[in-house]
C-alpha positions as CSV (number, residue, x, y, z in Angstrom):
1,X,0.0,0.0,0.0
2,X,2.8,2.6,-1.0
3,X,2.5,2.8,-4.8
4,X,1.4,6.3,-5.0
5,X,3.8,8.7,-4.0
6,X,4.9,12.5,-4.9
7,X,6.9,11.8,-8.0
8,X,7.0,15.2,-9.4
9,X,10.3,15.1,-11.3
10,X,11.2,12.1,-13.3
11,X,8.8,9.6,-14.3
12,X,11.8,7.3,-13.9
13,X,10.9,7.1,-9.8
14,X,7.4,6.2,-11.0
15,X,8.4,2.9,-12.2
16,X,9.7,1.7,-9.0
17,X,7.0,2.5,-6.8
18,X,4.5,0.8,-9.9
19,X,7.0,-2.6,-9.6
20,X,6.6,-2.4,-5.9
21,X,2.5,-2.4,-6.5
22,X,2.1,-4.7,-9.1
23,X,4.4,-7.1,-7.6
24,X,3.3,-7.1,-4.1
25,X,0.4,-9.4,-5.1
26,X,-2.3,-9.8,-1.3
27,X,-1.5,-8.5,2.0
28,X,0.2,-11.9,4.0
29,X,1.3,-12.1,7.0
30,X,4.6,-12.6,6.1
31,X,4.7,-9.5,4.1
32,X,7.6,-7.1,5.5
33,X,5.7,-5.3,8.7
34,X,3.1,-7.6,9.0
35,X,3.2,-9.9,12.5
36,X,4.7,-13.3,12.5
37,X,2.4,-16.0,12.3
38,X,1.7,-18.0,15.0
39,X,3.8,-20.9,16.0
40,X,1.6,-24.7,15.4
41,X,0.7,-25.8,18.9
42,X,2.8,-29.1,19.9
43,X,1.7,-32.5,19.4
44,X,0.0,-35.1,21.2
45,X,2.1,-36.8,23.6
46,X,2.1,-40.8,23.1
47,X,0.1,-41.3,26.5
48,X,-2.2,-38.8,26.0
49,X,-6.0,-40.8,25.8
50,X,-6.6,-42.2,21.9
51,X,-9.6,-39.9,22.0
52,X,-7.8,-36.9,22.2
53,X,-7.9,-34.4,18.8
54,X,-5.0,-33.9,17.0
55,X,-4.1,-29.9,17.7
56,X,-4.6,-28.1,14.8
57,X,-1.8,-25.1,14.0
58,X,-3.3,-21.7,14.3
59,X,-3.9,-19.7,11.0
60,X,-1.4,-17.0,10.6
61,X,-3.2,-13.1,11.2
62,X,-3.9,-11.3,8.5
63,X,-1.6,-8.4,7.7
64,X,-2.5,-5.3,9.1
65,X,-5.0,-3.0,7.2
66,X,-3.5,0.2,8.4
67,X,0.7,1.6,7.8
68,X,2.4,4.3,8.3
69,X,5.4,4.3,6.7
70,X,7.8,6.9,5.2
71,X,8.2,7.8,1.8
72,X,12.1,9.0,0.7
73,X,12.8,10.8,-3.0
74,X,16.0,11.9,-3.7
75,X,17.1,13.9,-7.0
76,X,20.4,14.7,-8.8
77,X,20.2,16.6,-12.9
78,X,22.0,18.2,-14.5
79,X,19.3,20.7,-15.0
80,X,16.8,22.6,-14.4
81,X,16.1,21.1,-10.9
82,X,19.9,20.7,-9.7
83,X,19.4,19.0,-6.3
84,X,16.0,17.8,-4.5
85,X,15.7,16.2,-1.4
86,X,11.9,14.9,-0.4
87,X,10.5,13.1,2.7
88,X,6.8,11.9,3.1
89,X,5.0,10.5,5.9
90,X,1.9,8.3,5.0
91,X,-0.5,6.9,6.8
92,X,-2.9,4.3,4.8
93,X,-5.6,1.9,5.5
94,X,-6.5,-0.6,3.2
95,X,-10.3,-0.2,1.8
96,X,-11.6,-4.0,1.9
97,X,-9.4,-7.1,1.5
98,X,-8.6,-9.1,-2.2
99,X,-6.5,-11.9,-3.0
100,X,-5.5,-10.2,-6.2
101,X,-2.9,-8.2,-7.1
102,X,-5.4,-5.9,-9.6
103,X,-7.1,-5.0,-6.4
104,X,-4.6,-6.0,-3.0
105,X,-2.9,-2.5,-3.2
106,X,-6.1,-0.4,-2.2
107,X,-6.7,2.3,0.2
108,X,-7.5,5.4,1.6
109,X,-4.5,7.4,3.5
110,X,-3.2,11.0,4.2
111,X,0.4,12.4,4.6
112,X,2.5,15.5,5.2
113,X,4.9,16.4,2.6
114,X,8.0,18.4,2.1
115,X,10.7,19.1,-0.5
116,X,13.6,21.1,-0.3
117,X,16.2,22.3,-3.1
118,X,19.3,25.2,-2.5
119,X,16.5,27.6,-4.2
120,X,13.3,26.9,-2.5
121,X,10.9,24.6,-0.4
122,X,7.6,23.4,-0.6
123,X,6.2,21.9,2.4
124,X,2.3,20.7,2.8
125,X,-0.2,17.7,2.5
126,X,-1.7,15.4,0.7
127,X,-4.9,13.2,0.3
128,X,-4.8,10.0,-1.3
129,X,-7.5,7.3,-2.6
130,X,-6.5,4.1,-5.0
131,X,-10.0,1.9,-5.1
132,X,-7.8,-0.8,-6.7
133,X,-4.0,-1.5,-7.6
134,X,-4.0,0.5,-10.9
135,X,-5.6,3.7,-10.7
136,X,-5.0,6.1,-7.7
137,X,-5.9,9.8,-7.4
138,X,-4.2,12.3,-4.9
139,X,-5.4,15.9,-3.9
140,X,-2.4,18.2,-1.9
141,X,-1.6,21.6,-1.0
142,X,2.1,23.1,-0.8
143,X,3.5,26.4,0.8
144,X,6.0,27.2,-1.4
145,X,9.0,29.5,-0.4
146,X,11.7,30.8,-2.3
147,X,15.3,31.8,-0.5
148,X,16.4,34.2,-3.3
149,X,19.3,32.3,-4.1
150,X,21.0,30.7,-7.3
151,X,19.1,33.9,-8.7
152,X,15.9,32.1,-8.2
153,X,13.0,32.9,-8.3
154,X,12.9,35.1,-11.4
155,X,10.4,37.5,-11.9
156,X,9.9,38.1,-15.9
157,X,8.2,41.3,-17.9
158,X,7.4,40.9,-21.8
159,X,6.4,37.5,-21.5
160,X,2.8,37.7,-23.8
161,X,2.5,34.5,-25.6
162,X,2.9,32.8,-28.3
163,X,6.6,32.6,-27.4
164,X,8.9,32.1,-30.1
165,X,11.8,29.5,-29.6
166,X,14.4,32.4,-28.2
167,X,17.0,32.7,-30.6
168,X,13.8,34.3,-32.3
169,X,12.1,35.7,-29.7
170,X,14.3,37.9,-27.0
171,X,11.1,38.6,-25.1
172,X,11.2,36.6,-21.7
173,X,14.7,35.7,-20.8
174,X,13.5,33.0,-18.1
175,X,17.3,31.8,-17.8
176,X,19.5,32.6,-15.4
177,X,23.4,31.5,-14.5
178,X,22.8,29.9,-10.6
179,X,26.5,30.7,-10.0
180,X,26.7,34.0,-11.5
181,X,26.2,37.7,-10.1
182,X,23.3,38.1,-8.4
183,X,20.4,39.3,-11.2
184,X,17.9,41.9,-9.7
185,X,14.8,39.9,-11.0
186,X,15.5,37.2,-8.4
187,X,13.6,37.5,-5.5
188,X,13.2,35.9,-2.0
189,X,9.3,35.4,-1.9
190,X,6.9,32.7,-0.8
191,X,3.2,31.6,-2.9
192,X,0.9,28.0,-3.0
193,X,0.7,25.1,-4.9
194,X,-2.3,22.8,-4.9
195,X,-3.2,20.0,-7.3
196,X,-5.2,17.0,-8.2
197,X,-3.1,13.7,-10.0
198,X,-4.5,10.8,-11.3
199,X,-2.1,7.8,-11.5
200,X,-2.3,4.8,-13.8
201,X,-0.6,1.7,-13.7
202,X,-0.4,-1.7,-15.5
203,X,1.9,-4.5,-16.0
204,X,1.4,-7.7,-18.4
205,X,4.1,-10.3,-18.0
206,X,7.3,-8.2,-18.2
207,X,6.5,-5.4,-19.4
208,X,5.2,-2.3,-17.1
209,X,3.3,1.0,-18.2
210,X,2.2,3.9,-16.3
211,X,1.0,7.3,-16.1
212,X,0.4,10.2,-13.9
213,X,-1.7,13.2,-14.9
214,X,-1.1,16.3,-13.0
215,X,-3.3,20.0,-12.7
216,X,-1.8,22.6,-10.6
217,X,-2.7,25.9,-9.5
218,X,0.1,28.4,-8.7
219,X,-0.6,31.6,-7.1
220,X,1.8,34.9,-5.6
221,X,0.3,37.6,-3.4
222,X,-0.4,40.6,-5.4
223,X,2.0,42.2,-3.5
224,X,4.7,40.0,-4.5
225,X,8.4,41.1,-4.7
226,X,8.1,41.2,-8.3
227,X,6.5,44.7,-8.4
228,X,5.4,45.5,-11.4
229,X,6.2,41.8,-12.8
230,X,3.6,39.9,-14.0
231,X,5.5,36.4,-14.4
232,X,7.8,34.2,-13.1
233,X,9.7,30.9,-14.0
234,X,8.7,27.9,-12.0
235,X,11.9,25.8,-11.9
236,X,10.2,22.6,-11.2
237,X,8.3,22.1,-13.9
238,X,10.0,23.9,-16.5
239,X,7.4,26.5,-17.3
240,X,7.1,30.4,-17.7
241,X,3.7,31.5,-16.0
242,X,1.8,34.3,-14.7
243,X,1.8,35.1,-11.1
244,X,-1.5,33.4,-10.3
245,X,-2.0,30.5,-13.2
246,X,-2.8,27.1,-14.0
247,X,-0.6,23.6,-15.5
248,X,-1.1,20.3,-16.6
249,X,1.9,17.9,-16.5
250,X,1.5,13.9,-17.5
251,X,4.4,12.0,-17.5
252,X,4.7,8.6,-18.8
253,X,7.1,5.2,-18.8
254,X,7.2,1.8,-20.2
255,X,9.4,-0.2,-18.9
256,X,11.0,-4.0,-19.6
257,X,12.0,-6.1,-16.4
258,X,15.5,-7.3,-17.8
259,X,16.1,-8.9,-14.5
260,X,12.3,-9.6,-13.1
261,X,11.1,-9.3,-9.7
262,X,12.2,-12.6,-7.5
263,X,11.5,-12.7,-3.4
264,X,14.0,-11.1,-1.6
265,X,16.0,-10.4,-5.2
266,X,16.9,-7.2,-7.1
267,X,15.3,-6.8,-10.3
268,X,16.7,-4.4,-13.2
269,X,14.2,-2.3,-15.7
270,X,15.1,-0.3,-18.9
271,X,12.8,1.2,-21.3
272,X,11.4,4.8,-22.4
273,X,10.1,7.8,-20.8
274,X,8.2,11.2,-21.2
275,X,7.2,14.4,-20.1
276,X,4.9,17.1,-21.3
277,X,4.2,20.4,-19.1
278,X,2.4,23.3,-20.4
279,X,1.2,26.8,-18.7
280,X,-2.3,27.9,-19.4
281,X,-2.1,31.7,-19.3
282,X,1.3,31.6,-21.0
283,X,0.6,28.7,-23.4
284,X,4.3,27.9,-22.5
285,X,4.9,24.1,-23.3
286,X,7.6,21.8,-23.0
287,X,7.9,18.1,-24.1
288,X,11.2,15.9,-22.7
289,X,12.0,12.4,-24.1
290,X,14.8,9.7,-23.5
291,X,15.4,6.5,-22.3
292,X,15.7,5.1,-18.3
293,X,17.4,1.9,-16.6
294,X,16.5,1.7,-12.9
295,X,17.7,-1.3,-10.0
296,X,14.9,-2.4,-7.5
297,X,15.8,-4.1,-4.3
298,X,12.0,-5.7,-2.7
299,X,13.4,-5.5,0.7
300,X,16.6,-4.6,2.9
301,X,16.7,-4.1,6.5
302,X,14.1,-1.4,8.0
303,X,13.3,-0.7,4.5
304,X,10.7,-2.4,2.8
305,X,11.6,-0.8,-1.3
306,X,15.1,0.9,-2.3
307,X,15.6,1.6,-5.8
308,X,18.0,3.6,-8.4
309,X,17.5,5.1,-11.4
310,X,19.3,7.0,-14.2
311,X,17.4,9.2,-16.9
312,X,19.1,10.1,-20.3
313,X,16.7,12.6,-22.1
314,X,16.5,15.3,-24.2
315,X,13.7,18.3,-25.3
316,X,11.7,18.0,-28.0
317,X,9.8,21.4,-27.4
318,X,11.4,23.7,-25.2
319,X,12.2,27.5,-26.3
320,X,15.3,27.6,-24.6
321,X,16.7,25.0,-25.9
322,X,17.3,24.5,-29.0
323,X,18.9,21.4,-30.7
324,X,20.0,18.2,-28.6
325,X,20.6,19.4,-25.2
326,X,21.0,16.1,-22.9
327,X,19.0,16.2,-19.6
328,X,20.8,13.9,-17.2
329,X,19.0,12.6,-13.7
330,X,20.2,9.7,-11.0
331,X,17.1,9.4,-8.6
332,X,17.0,7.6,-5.6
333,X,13.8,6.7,-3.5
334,X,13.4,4.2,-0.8
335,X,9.4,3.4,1.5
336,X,10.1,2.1,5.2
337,X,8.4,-0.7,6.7
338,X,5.5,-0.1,8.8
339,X,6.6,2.2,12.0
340,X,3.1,0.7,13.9
C-alpha cells in the first residue's frame, strides 16, 4: 500500500513505486511489517487418551489494514532542478481485503509532505485514494517558499505568448546563471501550490506501463516582490507562468524487467520515458523524451523498497533549448516498513 507517491520530477521514480505495486500481489502475513504468524501448537504426547484431537496449528493473522510508513525521494540533474531532497510521511488503511494483485494494493491514507532544493521549499499535505492496484488519485496543498538564491526565483516582464523558440524571440529571458552575479529579477518570496493527480498503472508479464496526470494551481500575493512583474519561471516544472496560473503535467514510462522481480532479489528495468508540461495563461509548453534503466531491491533491512535510477533525455519542445541538449538525472527513493 505505497504505490502512489509524490513523484514530481522524473517519471523514472514512477516505475519503481508501480513494480513495488504490481508485484506485491495480497497483504500476507509474512509480508515485511506484517506480524509473525503464530507458531503450530505441539503434538500429542504418546500417552495422552486415543480420543484426544489432533491440535490443529493456528492460522497465521492477516496483515494489518493500516501503515504508516515513510516515503524517501532523492534527486540529482543536471538541469533545471539541480538538487531535491523529499521526505513523506503516510498513513494508509486498506479499503476491503482481495487476493488479487489488480485489487490488494487499495486504500485510503493522508500524509505530510516536504521538498527542499538550495532555491526553494515546498512543504504541505496530501490526500490519497486508489480503489484498486492500478488507478489512484491524490489531492495536496504546498506552501512554497523561495530563499532568493542561485538567482531564483525570477520574476519576468514581456512574456505575452505565443513565445517564439528564443533565438527568435528575445522577449522573456527566463534563464539565469545559478553561479553568476546576483540578477535583480530574483527575489526571496513565498506563494501556494495545490493539485489534483491521477495515476495509472499496468503491467502484463514483463513489461510495465504507467502514467500520472497532474493539474496545478500556482498563485503569488499581489504584493509580491516582483513589483510590477507579471510572471515568473517555475523551476520545477520547467514553465514560464503568470503570477496566479494554471498547469497540466502527464508523465509517462514503459518499462521492460530485464532482471524480473524474484522474493527477496533485485530486479533491473530499462525502457522509455516522457514528459509534457504546459502553462495555461502563457501557453508555454515543454515536451522531454529519452530512455531510463533503474535497480529495485523488494526489501533490505528497516526498508521495505530501495531503488536507483538514471534518466538520459533530451527536449523535443522547449524554447530555450534548441537542438539536442542532454537532460541527465540519478534518482534515488526508498518506503520504510511499517513504524506501527
Amino acid at each position: 500500500m505505497h504505490a502512489w507517491g509524490v513523484r514530481r520530477v522524473a517519471p523514472a521514480a514512477l516505475a519503481a513505486l508501480a513494480l513495488a505495486a504490481l508485484a506485491a500481489g495480497p497483504a500476507r502475513a509474512d509480508a515485511p511489517g506484517a506480524a509473525a504468524p503464530a507458531p503450530a501448537s505441539a503434538p500429542a504426547s504418546a500417552s495422552a487418551p486415543a480420543s484426544a484431537p489432533a491440535s490443529v496449528p493456528a492460522p497465521a493473522p492477516a496483515a494489518p489494514r493500516t501503515r504508516l510508513f515513510v516515503e524517501l525521494f532523492y534527486l540529482m540533474s543536471l538541469f533545471p532542478e539541480g538538487l531535491v531532497a523529499e521526505g513523506t510521511l503516510h498513513l494508509h488503511h486498506q479499503l476491503y481485503h482481495s487476493d488479487s494483485f489488480v485489487f490488494s494494493d487499495n486504500f485510503v491514507g493522508a500524509g505530510v509532505i516536504s521538498s527542499v532544493t538550495p532555491a526553494f521549499t515546498q512543504d504541505g499535505a496530501i490526500l490519497l485514494f486508489a480503489p484498486t492496484s492500478f488507478l489512484g488519485f491524490q489531492l495536496g496543498y504546498e506552501l512554497v517558499t523561495y530563499f532568493g538564491t542561485f538567482n531564483s526565483m525570477l520574476t519576468l516582464d514581456d512574456c505575452e505568448p505565443p513565445l517564439l523558440p528564443a533565438d527568435r524571440d528575445t522577449r522573456c529571458v527566463s534563464e539565469a546563471d545559478s553561479f553568476g552575479p546576483h540578477v535583480p529579477n530574483a527575489h526571496a518570496d513565498w506563494g501556494h501550490r495545490s493539485w489534483l493527480q491521477i495515476s495509472a498503472r499496468g503491467k502484463l508479464w514483463r513489461l510495465i506501463a504507467l502514467d500520472d496526470f497532474s493539474i496545478d494551481h500556482w498563485w503569488f500575493r499581489s504584493g509580491w516582490a516582483g513589483g510590477s512583474d507579471r510572471w515568473w519561471m517555475n523551476e520545477q516544472i520547467g514553465l514560464v507562468m503568470e503570477r496566479v496560473d494554471w498547469s497540466i503535467t502527464n508523465s509517462a514510462a514503459l518499462l521492460f524487467e530485464v532482471v524480473p522481480e524474484r522474493p527477496g532479489k533485485p530486479s533491473f528495468l530499462v525502457g522509455a520515458e516522457d514528459r509534457v508540461a504546459r502553462a495555461f495563461a502563457t501557453r508555454y509548453y515543454t515536451n522531454r523524451t529519452g530512455l531510463t534503466a533503474m535497480v529495485r531491491v523488494p526489501a533490505w533491512g528497516p526498508l521495505r523498497d530501495l531503488w536507483a535510477a538514471l534518466s538520459v533525455s533530451t527536449w523535443t519542445h522547449e524554447r530555450n533549448r534548441v537542438g539536442f541538449i542532454p537532460y541527465l538525472a540519478i534518482s534515488l527513493g526508498a518506503n520504510t516498513r511499517s513504524l506501527l
